[in-house]
N, C-alpha and C positions, 0 to 999 in steps of 0.2 A: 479513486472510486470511479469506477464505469455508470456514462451516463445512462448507460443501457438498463443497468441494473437498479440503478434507480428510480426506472419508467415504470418495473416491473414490480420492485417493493415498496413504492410509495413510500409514507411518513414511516411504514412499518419497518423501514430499512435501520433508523436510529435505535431499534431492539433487534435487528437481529442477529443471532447467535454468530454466524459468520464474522460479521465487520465488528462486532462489541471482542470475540475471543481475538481477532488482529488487532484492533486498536487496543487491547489490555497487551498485547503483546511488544506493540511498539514502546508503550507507554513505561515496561520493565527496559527496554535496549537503553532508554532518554533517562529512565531517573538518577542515573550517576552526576548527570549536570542539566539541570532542569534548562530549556530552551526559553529566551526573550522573546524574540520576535521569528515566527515560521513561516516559510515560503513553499505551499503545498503547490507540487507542477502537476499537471491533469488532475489537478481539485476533485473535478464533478462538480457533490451537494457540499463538499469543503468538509465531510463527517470526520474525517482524519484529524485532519486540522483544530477543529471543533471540539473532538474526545479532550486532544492535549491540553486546548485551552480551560478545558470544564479542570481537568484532574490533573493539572501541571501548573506552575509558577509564571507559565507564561503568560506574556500581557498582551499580544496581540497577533496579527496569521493575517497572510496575503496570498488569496489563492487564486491560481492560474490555469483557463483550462479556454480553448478555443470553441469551446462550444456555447458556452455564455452566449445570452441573447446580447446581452450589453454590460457594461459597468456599472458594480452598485456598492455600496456600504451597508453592512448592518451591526448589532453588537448580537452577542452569545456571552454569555456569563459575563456580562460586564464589562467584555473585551471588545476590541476594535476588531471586525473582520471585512477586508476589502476584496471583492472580487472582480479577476481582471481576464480581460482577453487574452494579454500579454504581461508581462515582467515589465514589472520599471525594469529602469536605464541601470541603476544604479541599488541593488536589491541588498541592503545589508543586512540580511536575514542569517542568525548564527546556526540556523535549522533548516534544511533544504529534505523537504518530503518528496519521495517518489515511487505513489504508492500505486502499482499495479500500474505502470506508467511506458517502464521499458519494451517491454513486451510488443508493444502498439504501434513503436516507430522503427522504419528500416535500419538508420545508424541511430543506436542504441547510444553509444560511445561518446559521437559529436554529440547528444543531447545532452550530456549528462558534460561533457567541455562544455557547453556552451554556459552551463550555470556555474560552473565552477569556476567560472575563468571569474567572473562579476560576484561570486562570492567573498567576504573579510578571509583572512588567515583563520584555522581556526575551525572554520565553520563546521559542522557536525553535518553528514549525507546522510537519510535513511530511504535504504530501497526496499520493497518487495518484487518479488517476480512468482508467476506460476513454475513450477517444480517439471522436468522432467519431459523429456520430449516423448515417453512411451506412454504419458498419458494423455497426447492430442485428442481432443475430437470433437464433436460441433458444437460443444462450450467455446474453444478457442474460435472457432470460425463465426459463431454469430457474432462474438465480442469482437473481432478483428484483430485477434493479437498473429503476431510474427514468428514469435517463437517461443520456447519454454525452455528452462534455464536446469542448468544444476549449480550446485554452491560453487565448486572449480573453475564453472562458466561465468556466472556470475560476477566472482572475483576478478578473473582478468579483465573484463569491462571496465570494473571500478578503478581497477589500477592503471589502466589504460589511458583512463580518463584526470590523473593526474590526483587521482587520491590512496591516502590512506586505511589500510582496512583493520578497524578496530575489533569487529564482532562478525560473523558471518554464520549461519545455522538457518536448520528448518524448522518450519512449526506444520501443525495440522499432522501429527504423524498419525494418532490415533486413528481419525478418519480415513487413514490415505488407501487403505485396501477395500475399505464400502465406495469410498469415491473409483478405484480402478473399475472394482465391479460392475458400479453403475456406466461406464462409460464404455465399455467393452459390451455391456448389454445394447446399449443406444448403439454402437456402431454405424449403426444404417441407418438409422434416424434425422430428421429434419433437423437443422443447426437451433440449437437453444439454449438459456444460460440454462444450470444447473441449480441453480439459486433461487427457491420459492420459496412460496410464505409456507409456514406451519401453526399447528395453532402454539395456544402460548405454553402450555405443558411441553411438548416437544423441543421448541424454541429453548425452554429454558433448562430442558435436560441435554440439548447438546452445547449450548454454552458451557454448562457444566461439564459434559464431558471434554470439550475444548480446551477450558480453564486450567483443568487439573494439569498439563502440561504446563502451565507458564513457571514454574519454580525449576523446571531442569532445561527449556528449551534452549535456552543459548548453548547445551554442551551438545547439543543433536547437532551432528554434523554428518546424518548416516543417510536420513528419511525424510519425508514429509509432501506437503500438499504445497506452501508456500516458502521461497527461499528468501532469508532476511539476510541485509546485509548491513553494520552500519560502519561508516566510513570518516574521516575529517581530512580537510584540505588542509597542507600542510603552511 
């Protein structure tokens, strides 16, 4: 999660539509083998992280993101969550988050070796990335992302990077033509996310309409707003 956008939705970010229909999204990729111990990279508020631990078997999440003022501990649902500047030395995390992450950095690739290499056997990857290089525009620029993905791009990164690819698909498909819309309107517009608050009616009819995708997303390999991928180290 971007810290940017968290500046933006405040507390109100933990209801909104967006990040509740992704984290329900991830949370269908994991329930095959519920996650111990998770290692979310560019954290942020650790909301990812946090979803799983609320509504997953997991017991505890260590999140990483250079923007931390500092090092702290707290719990969430009675779990342990520690947040770090960096990665321990030695991260036996069976769950490596990377959520909206690649996108940010120039080699995509090495980042995604550098966790892998310090990863158990085993370990389970989940990536997101934004979809599709024809829908640039000054969402991606205020956020400071690099590039945008397709699932084929996607993929060879993952594999590049010495993993596995178990699952690989789009979400967000419903939205993906009001999002083009709006973005080709903006064109010429000052860089800013896309992502504001709504009231709570709203909010909770586009969750809704979000949601209703999560029972076919994994066979979406055609469309979408956000590209999932999930991966294990062999």
């Amino acid at each position: 999660m971007d810290c940017k956008e968290v500046d933006i939705l405040g507390e109100k970010v933990w209801t909104h539509w967006y990040y509740r229909a992704k984290a329900a999204a991830a949370a269908r990729l994991l329930a095959a083998r519920a996650p111990r111990l998770i290692l979310d990279v560019g954290a942020g508020s650790g909301y990812f992280a946090k979803y799983l631990l609320k509504h997953t078997d997991a017991a505890a999440a260590i999140c990483v993101d250079p923007a931390y003022a500092g090092d702290r501990d707290e719990a969430f649902a009675g779990k342990s969550v520690q947040f770090r500047l960096s990665a321990p030395v030695e991260p036996q995390a069976d769950c490596l988050l990377f959520m909206d992450v690649l996108e940010h950095v120039d080699d995509d690739i090495q980042l995604l070796r550098e966790y892998v290499a310090r990863a158990p056997a085993g370990a389970r990857v989940l990536i997101t990335v934004p979809a599709f290089r024809w829908l640039w525009s000054g969402h991606d620029i205020f956020l400071g992302h690099r590039r945008r993905y397709t699932l084929s791009g996607l993929s060879q990164a993952v594999r590049a990077a010495g993993l596995v690819i178990e699952q690989g698909s789009y979400f967000f498909a419903g939205i993906l033509p009001a999002v083009a819309l709006l973005r080709w309107w903006r064109r010429h517009s000052t860089p800013r996310s896309d992502l504001t608050l709504s009231s709570a009616a709203v909010n909770g009819l586009l969750y809704r309409f979000c949601a209703a995708e999560l029972p076919f997303f994994r066979v979406n390999r055609l469309a979408g707003l956000t590209v999932f991928c999930l991966a294990v180290k062999p």
